[in-house]
C-alpha positions as CSV (number, residue, x, y, z in Angstrom):
1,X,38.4,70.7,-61.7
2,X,38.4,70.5,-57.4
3,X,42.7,70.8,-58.3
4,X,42.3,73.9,-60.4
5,X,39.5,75.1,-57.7
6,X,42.0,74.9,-55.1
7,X,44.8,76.5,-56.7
8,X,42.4,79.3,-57.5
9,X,41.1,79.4,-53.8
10,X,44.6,79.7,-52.7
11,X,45.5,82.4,-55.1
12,X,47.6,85.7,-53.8
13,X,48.1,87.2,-56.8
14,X,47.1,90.6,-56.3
15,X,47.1,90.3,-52.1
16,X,49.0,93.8,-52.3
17,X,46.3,95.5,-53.6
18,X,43.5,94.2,-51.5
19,X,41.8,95.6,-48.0
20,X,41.8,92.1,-47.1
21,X,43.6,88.9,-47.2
22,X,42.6,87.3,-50.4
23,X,39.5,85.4,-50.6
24,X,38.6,84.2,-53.7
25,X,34.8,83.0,-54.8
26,X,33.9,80.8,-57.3
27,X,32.1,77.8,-57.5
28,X,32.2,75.7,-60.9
29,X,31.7,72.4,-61.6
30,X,32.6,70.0,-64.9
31,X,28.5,69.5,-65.0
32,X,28.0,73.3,-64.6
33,X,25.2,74.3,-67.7
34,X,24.8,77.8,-67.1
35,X,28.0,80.1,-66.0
36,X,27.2,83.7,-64.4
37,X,30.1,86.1,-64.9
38,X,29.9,89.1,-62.2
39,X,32.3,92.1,-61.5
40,X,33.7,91.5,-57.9
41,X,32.2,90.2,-54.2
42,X,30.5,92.5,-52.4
43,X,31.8,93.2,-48.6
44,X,29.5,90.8,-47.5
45,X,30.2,87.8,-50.1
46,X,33.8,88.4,-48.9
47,X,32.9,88.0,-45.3
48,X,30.5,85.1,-46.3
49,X,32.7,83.5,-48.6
50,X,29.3,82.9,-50.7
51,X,29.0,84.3,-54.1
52,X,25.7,86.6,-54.6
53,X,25.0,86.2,-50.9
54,X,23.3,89.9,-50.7
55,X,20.5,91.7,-52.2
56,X,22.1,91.6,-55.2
57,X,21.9,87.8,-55.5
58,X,18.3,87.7,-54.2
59,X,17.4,90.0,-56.8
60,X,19.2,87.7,-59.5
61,X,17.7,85.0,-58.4
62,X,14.5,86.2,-59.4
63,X,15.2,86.9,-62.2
64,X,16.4,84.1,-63.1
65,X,13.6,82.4,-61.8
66,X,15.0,80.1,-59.9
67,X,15.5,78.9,-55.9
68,X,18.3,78.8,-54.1
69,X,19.0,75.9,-54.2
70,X,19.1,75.4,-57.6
71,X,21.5,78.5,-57.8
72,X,23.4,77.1,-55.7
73,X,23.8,73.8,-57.6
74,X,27.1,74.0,-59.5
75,X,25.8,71.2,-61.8
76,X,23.4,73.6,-62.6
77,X,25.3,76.9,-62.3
78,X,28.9,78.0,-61.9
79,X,29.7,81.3,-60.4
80,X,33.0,82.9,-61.8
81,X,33.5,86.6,-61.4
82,X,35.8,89.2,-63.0
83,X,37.8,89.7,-59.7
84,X,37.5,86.8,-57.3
85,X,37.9,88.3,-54.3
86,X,36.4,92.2,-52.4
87,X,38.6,94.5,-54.3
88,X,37.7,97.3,-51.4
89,X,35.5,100.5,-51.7
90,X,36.1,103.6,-53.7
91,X,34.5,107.4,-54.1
92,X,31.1,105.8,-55.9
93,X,31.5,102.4,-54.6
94,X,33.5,99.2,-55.0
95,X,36.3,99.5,-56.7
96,X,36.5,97.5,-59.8
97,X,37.5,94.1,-60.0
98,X,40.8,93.0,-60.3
99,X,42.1,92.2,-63.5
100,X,45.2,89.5,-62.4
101,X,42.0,87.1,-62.1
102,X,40.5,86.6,-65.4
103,X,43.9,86.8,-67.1
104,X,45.3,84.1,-65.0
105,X,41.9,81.8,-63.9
106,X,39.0,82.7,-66.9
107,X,40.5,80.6,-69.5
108,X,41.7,77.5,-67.3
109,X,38.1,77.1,-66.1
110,X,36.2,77.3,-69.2
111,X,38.1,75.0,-70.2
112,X,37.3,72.4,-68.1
113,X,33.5,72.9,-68.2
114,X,32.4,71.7,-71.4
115,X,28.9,71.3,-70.5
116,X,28.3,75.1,-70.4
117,X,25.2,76.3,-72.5
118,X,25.0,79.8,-71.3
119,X,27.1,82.5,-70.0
120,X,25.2,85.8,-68.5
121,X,27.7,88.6,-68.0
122,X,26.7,90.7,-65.6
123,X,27.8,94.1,-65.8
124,X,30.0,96.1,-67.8
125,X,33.2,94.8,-66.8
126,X,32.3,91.2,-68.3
127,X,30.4,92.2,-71.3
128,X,33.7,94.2,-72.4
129,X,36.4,91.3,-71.8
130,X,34.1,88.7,-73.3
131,X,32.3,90.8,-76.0
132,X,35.3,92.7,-77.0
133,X,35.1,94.7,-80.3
134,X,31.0,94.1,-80.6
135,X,30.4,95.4,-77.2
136,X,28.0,98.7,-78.4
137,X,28.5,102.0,-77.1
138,X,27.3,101.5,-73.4
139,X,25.9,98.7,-70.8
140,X,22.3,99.8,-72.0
141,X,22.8,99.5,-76.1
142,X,24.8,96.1,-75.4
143,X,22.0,94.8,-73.2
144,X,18.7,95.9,-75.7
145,X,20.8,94.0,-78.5
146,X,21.1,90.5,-76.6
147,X,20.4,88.9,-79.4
148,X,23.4,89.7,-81.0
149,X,25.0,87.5,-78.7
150,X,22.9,84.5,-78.4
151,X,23.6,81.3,-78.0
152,X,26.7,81.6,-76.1
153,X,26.1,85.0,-74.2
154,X,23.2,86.9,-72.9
155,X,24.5,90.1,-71.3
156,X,22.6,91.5,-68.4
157,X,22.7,94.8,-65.9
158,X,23.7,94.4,-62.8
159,X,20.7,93.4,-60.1
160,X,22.1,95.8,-57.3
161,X,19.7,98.0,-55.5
162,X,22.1,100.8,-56.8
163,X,20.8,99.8,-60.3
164,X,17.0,100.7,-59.5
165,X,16.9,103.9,-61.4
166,X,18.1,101.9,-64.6
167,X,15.4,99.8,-64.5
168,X,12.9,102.4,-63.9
169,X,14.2,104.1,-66.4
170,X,14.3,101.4,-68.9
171,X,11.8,99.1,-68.5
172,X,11.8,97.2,-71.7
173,X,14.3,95.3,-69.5
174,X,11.8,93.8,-67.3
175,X,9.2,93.2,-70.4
176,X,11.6,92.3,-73.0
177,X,14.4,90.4,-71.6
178,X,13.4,88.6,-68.5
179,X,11.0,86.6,-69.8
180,X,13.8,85.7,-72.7
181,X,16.2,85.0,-69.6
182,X,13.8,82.8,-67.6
183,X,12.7,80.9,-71.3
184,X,16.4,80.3,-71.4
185,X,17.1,78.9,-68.3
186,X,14.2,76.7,-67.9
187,X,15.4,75.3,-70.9
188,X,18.5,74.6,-69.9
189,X,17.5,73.0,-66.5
190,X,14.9,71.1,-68.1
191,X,18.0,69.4,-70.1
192,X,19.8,68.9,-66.8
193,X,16.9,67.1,-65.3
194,X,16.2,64.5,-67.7
């Protein structure tokens, strides 16, 4: 794994295309139980070189119920997103991820974590490359029917600040699927601890 996490920190693939040099983010581990699939860093992950280093990842924290430390604990969680590195800002935000990275890395590391109970995909750009043809008509209808995708996959909104309006507006979210989240991954640490 620490080879293939080299070669992937190392990666210049789609340099040409980026605002900055490349910086890829991920952290996996062969112990990892529970794998979070985002879109892209942030600006400030790409500064920080920390995945989820921004409100975003405070936010998701919480929601998974959990410290940082244990999110940080790639025997309990690895961190793999769509686009490894910032893929720079556009009219309505950051641009979306890169697809050289998931093509060329997704597959490699999945393959080397076989202890993986859980993958959340976060955000539309992960629920559509891993859930393919039963993805439903938008982020919201594919998120209400998580349980379409259980065991391997629980597909979740994305805990930006920007998203605040869709969870005002559909608060089932907070009522229905969180607590199902948090049962999930205390269930899953509870394993790891043992």
């Amino acid at each position: 794994m620490e080879i293939l996490l080299n070669e992937i920190k190392t990666c210049t693939i789609c340099k040409d295309f980026l605002p900055y040099a490349p910086n890829p983010i991920i952290r996996a581990s062969t112990k990892s139980k529970i794998l979070i699939i985002g879109q892209a860093p942030g600006q400030k992950v790409q500064n920080s070189g920390i995945p989820w280093d921004d409100a975003s990842g405070k936010e998701l924290r919480s929601w998974l119920n959990v410290t940082t430390d244990q999110f940080y604990d790639t025997t309990l969680f690895a961190i793999m997103p769509m686009g490894m590195c910032y893929p720079g800002t556009g009219k309505s935000g950051d641009l979306p991820p890169r697809k050289e990275c998931a093509i060329t890395w997704h597959d490699k590391v999945l393959a080397k974590m076989p202890n993986i109970q859980l993958i959340l995909l976060i955000g539309k750009y992960a629920q559509d490359y891993y859930l393919g043809k039963s993805v439903k008509e938008n982020l919201t209808e594919t998120v209400r029917n998580y349980q379409d995708y259980l065991p391997n996959y629980l597909p979740l909104p994305h805990p930006s600040p920007r998203n605040n309006i869709w969870k005002r507006k559909n608060e089932w979210f907070s009522h229905d699927i969180l607590p199902i989240l948090n049962l999930k991954v205390l269930e899953i640490l509870k394993i790891n601890t043992d």
